[in-house]
N, C-alpha and C positions, 0 to 999 in steps of 0.2 A: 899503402893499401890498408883497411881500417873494414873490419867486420865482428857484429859483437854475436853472431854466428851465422851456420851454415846458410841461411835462406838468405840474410842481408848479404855474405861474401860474393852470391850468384846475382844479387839483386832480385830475387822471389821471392814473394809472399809467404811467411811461416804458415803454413796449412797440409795439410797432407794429401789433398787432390790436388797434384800438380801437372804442369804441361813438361813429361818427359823431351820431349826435342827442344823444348827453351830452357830445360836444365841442361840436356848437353850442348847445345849454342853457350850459353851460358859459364859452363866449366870450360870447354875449350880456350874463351876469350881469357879468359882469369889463367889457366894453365900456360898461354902463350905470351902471358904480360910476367908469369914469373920463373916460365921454364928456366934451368940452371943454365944452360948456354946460351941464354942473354947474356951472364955475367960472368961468360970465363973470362973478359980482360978484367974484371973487376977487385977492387980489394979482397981479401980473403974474409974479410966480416959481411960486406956486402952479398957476396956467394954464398956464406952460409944463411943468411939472412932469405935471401930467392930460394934454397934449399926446405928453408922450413915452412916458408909459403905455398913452397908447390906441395910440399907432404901435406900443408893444411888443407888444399885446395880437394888433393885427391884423393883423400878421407872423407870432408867434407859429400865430395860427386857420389862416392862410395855408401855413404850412407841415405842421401837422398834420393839415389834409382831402383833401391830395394824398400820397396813397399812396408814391408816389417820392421826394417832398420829405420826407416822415418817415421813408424807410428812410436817406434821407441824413443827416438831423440824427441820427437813431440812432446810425448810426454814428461820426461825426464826434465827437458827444457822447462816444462810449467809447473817442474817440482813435485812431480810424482816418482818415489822412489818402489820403482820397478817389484823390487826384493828377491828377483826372479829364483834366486839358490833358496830364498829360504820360504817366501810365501806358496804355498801351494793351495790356498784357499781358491774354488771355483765353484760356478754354477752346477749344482746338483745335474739336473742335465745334463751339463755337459764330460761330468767326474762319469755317468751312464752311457757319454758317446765313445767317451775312451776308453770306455772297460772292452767296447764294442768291437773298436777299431785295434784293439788288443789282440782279441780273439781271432779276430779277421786276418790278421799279421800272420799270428804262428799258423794257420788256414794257408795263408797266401804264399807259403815256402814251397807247396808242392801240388797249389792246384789254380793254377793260371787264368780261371774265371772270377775265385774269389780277389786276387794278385787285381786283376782287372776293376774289380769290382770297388776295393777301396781304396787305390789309382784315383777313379770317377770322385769317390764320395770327399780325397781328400783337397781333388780340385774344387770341386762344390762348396767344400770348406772355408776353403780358402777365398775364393771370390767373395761370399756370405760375410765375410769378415773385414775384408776388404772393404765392402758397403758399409759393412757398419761402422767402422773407423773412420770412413770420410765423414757420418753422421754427426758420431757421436766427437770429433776432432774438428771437424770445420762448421758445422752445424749446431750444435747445445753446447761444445766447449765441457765437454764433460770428462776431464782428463782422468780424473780417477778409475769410472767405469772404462774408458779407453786403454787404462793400464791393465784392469782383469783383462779386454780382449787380447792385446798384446802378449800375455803371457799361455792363453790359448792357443795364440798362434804360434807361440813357441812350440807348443807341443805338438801343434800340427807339425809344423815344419822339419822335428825331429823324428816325427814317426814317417813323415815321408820319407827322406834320408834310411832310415830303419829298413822302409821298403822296398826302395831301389836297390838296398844292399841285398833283400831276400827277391830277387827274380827268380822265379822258376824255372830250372834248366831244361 
C-alpha cells in the first residue's frame, strides 16, 4: 500500500470540499485491508508494519473529517508554514471581532442571553469560514491567504471551547 498522502491514501481528490460518506467508505476499506488482526499469524515485522498503517490510516481519517484539520494539512501540504505559536498577524477586522467576542465571553459567565448570543455569532463564524476556505483552497488556490483563514479559525474554535467551559449555571 503506497500513498504520498492523506487524499491519495483514501483515493480523494486533495481539495477541501469533500464528500464526507466517501471519505468514510473510503477509511473503512483502507482500515479493513490493514486492521492488526489480519496479521495476528503473521511475522512479527509484518504486524508491526499493518500497525503503523492502520495508525497512518486513522490519523490520516482523523484529520480529513474535521474541516479545520484539513484546511491545515491543506495548506501545510502546499508549504505554507502555519506559524500558528508565533504569527499572530490578522485582519484589522477581524483583531475588532475578537476584541468583541472577548467582551461577550466574560458577559456570557452569568447572563445566558449574551452566552446565547455568541453561541449564534460563533456558528456563523464558523460556517463564513468554512465557505471561504473552500474558495479560497479549491477555487483561486490561494494557500497563503487560506492560512491567515486558518488561523482565525483557530481562534475561533478556542474561544468556543473557552465558552462551553463558561455555561451559565
Amino acid at each position: 500500500m503506497a500513498a504520498d498522502d492523506h487524499f491519495s491514501l483514501f483515493g480523494l481528490p486533495a481539495q477541501f470540499d469533500i464528500d464526507a460518506q466517501a471519505l468514510e467508505r473510503a477509511w473503512r476499506a483502507v482500515a479493513a485491508q490493514v486492521h492488526p488482526d489480519r496479521y495476528a499469524t503473521a511475522s512479527p515485522a509484518e504486524r508491526r508494519v499493518a500497525m503503523q498503517w492502520s495508525a497512518r490510516a486513522n490519523e490520516a481519517y482523523r484529520q480529513l473529517r474535521d474541516p479545520l484539520l484539513r484546511a491545515r494539512y491543506l495548506c501545510e501540504q502546499a508549504g505554507v508554514d502555519l506559524q500558528t505559536e508565533s504569527n499572530t498577524a490578522m485582519d484589522p477586522a477581524f483583531l475588532m471581532q475578537q476584541m468583541q467576542w472577548r467582551e461577550m465571553l466574560d458577559d456570557a459567565r452569568d447572563d445566558p442571553a449574551v452566552f446565547a448570543e455568541l453561541e449564534t455569532e460563533l456558528d456563523r463564524a464558523r460556517r463564513q469560514m468554512r465557505a471561504t476556505l473552500a474558495t479560497l483552497l479549491d477555487e483561486r488556490r490561494d494557500y497563503a491567504a487560506a492560512g491567515t483563514k486558518v488561523r482565525e479559525w483557530m481562534f475561533v474554535e478556542k474561544l468556543a471551547q473557552e465558552l462551553a467551559g463558561a455555561r451559565p449555571g
